[in-house]
C-alpha positions as CSV (number, residue, x, y, z in Angstrom):
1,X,0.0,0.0,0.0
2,X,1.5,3.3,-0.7
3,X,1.8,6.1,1.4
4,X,1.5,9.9,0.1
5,X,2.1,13.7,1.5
6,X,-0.4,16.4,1.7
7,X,1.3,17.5,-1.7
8,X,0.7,14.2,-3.6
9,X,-3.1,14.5,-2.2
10,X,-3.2,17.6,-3.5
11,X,-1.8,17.1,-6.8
12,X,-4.1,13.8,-7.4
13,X,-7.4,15.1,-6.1
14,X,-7.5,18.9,-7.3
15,X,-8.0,19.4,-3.4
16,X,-5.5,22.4,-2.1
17,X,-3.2,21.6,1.0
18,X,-4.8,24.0,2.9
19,X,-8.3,23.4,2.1
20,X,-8.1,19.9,3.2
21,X,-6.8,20.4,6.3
22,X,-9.7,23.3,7.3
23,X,-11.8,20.1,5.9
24,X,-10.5,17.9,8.1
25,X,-10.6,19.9,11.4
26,X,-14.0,21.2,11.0
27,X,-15.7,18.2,9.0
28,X,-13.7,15.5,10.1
29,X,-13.7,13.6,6.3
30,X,-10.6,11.8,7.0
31,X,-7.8,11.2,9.8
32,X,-4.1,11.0,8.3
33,X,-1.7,8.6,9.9
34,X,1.2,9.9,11.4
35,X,4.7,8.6,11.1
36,X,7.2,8.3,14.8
37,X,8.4,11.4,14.1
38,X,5.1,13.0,13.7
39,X,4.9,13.8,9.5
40,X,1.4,13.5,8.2
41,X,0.8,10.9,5.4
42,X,-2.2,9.1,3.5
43,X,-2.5,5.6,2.3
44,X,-4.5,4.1,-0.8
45,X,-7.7,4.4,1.4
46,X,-7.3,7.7,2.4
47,X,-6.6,8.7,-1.3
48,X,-10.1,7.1,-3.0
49,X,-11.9,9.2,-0.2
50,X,-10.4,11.8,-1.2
51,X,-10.6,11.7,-4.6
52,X,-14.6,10.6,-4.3
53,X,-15.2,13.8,-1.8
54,X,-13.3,16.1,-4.8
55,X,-15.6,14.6,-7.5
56,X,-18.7,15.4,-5.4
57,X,-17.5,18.9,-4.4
58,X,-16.8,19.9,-8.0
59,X,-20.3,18.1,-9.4
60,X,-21.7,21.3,-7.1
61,X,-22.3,19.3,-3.7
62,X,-21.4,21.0,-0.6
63,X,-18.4,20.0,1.6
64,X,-21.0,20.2,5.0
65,X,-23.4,17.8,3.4
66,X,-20.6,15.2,1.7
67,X,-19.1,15.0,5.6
68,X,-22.7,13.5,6.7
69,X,-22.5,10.7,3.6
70,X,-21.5,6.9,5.2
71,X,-18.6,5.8,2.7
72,X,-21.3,3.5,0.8
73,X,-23.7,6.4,0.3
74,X,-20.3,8.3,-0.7
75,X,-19.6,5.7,-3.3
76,X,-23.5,5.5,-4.9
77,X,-23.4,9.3,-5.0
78,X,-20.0,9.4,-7.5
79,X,-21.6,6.2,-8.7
80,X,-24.3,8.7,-9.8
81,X,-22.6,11.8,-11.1
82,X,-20.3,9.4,-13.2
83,X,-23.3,8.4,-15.1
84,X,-24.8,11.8,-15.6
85,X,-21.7,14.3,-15.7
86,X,-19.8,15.4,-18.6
87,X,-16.7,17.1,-16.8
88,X,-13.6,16.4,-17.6
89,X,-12.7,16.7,-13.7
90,X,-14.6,13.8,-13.2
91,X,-13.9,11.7,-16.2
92,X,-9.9,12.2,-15.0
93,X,-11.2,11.7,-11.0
94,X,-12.4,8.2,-12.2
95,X,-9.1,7.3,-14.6
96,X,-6.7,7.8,-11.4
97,X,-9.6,5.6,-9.1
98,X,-9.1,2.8,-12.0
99,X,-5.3,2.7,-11.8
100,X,-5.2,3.2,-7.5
101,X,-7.6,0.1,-7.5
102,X,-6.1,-1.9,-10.6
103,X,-10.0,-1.7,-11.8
104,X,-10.1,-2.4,-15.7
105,X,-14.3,-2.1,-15.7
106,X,-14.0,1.6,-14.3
107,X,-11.3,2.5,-17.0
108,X,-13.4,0.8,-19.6
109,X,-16.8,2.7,-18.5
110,X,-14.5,5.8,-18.3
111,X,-12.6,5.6,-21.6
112,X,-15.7,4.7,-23.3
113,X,-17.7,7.0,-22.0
114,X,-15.3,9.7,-22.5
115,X,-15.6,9.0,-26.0
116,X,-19.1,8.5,-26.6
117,X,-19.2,11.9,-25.4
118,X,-16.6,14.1,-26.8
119,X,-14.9,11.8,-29.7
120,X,-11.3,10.2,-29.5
121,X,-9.2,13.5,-30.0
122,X,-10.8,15.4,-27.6
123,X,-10.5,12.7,-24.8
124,X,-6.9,12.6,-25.8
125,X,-6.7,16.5,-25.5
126,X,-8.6,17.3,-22.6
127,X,-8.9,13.8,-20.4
128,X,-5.8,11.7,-21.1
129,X,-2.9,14.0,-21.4
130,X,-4.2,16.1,-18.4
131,X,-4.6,12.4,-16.3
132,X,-0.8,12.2,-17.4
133,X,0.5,15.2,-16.3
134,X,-1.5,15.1,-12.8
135,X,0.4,12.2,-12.0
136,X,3.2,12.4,-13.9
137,X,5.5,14.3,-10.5
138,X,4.2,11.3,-8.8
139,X,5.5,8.9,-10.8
140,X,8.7,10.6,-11.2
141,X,9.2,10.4,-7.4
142,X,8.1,7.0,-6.8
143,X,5.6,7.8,-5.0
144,X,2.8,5.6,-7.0
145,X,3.7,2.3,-6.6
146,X,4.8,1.2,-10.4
147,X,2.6,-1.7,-10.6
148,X,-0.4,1.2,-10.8
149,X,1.9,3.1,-13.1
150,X,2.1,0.0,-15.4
151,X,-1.0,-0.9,-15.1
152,X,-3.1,2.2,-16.4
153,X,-0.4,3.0,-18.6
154,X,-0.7,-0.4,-20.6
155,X,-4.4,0.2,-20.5
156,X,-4.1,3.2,-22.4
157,X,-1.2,2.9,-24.4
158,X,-3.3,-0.3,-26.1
159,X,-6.1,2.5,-26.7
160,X,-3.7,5.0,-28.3
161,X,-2.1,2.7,-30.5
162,X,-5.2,1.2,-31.7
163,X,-6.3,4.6,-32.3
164,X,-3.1,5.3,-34.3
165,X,-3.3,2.2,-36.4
166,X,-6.6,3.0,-37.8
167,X,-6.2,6.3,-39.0
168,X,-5.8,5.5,-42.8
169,X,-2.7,6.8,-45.0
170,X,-3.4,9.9,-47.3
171,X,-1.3,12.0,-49.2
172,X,-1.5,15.4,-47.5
173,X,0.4,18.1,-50.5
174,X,1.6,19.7,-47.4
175,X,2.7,16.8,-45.6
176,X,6.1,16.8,-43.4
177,X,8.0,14.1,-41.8
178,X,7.8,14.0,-38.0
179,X,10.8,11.5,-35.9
180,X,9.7,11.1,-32.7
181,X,11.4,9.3,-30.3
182,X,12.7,8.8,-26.1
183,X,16.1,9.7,-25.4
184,X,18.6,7.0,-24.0
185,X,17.6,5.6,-20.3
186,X,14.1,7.8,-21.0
187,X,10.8,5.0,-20.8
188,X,7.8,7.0,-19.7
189,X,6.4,6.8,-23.5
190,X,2.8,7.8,-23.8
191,X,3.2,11.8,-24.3
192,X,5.2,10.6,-27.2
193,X,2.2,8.5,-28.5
194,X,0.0,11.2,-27.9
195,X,1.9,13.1,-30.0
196,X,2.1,10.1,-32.5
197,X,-1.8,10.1,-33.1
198,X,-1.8,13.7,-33.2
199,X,1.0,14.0,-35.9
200,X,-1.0,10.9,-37.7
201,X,-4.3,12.4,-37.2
202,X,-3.2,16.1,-39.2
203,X,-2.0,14.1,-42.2
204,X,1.5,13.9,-41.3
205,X,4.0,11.2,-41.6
206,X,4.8,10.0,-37.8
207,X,8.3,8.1,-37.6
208,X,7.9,6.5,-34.3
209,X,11.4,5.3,-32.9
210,X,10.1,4.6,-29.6
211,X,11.9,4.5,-26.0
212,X,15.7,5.2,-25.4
213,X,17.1,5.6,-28.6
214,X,20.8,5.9,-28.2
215,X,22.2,9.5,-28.6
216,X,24.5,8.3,-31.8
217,X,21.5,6.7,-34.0
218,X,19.4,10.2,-33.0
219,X,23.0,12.0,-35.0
220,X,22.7,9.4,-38.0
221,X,19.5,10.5,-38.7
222,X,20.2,12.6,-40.9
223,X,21.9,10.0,-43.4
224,X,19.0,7.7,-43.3
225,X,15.8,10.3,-44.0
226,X,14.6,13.2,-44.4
227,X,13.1,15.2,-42.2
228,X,12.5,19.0,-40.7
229,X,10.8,17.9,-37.2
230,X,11.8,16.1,-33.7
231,X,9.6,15.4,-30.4
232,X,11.1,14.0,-28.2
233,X,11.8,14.1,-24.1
234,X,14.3,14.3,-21.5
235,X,15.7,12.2,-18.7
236,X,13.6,13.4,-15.5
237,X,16.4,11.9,-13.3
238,X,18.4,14.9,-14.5
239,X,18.9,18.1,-12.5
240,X,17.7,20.9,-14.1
241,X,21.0,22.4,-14.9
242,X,21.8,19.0,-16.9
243,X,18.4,19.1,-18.3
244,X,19.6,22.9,-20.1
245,X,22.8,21.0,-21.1
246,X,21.0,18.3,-22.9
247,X,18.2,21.0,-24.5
248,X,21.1,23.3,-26.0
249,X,23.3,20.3,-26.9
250,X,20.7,19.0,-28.9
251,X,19.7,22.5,-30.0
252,X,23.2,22.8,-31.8
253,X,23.7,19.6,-32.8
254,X,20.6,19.6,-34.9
255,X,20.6,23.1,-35.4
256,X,18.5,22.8,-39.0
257,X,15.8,21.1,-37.5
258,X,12.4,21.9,-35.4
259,X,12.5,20.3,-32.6
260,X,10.1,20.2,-29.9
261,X,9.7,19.5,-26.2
262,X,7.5,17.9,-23.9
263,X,6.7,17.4,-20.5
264,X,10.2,20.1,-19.8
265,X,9.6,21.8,-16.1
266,X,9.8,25.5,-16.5
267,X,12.9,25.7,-14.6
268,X,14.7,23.3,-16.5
269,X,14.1,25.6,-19.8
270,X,17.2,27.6,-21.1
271,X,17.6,31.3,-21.0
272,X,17.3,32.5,-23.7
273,X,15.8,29.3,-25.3
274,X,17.0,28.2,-28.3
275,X,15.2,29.3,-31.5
276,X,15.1,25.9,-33.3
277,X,13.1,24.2,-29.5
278,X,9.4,24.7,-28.8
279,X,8.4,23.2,-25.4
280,X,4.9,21.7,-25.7
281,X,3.4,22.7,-22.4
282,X,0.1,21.2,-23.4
283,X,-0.8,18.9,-26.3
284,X,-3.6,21.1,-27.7
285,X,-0.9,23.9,-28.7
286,X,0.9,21.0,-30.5
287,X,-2.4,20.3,-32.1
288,X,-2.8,23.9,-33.7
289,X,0.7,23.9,-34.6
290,X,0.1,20.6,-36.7
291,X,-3.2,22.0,-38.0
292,X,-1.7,25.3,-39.5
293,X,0.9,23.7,-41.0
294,X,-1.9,21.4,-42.9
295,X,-2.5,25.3,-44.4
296,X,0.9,26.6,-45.3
């Protein structure tokens, strides 16, 4: 069972630190555990309370009246809103439920849903990247156990690639080649799919080279094909001073290319950033950047 901080609470239910404390003195919802030297943490319990008294909040139901709900009653009432809500909130509430409790039906119902509701690409834009970078500083610090981690991400990454395999080839007259790939020791891939279907999706020609591609076959590239764009990622292990190294190495080193960015913190950003890098700080720029150069 894993443990989180207020922090990880926070960042997984939408809930800020402070407001969940004034919600636990004066409403009693939940009582942390405490480790010998007194620090405040949460397990996997604590967490789906959590999230189910966030969901409730944001569907409009007030934090006095959600305190008075036994935890079945709390459970039929998200039970409820899931069936009848159309916020994204919720749809990405129930995604990080599914992969806490390793429940495929509630990722299913969720997905599905989702897309019933609001079509593939928009799920992808405003559900499953968002659900990815909410827990994304989690994963990064271990603190969701990897199982979980593995678990939804497999779910999803089946999805995607599905989705990506049955967009059908077309020649687009304004069509450009796209490489896309992890750098070495990188394995966190599904921005990078994302990305894929997006690239796919705009009439582009995605070259998907996949998880840590070794710095030397990224510099033969340019032998092998022709291309004018790169996606690709860094190694979140990295301090941030090595993650400017690596931006501006590869900035210069492929210095007649477009290359872009994701999931860079903004302190790990170069100043001044180099001309040839965009950082995708959300995939729906990325989107209107593929979608205008459809009209160029």
């Amino acid at each position: 069972m894993a443990n989180y901080h207020i922090k990880d609470i926070e960042q997984l239910s939408g809930i800020k630190a402070h407001t969940l404390r004034i919600w636990e003195k004066r409403y009693g919802i939940i009582e942390p555990k405490r480790t010998k030297t007194n620090i405040r943490y949460y397990d996997d319990d604590d967490l789906k309370k959590i999230l189910n008294i966030s969901l409730l909040n944001k569907s409009g139901l007030k934090i006095s009246k959600i305190a008075n709900l036994t935890v079945e009653k709390l459970n039929n009432e998200v039970l409820n809103i899931g069936d009848k809500s159309e916020t994204h909130e919720i749809q990405i509430g129930s995604l990080i439920k599914s992969m806490i409790d390793f429940d495929e039906f509630l990722f299913e119902k969720t997905f599905n849903k989702s897309i019933m509701q609001i079509g593939f690409e928009e799920t992808l834009l405003k559900v499953i990247y968002p659900f990815f970078v909410r827990i994304g500083v989690l994963w990064l610090t271990d603190n969701i156990d990897p199982a979980q981690e593995h678990f939804i991400s497999n779910l999803l990454r089946q999805k995607v690639i599905s989705a990506i395999d049955s967009i059908p080839e077309y020649p687009n007259s304004n069509s450009e080649n796209f490489v896309l790939f992890l750098q070495e020791d990188q394995w966190h891939e599904m921005g990078l799919l994302l990305s894929s279907y997006l690239i796919k999706k705009n009439g582009h020609r995605s070259i998907y080279l996949g998880r840590s591609l070794p710095y030397e076959s990224v510099k033969r590239l340019n032998t092998l094909l022709s291309y004018k764009y790169m996606v690709t990622t860094v190694n979140y292990t990295l301090s941030n001073d090595e993650i400017k190294d690596s931006i501006i190495g590869f900035s210069k080193e492929f210095s007649d290319k477009k290359i872009f960015y994701g999931g860079v913190a903004e302190d790990a950003i170069p100043s001044p950033q180099p001309k040839n890098v965009t950082f995708i700080s959300n995939l729906e720029e990325f989107n209107t950047f593929l979608k205008r150069l459809n009209k160029k």
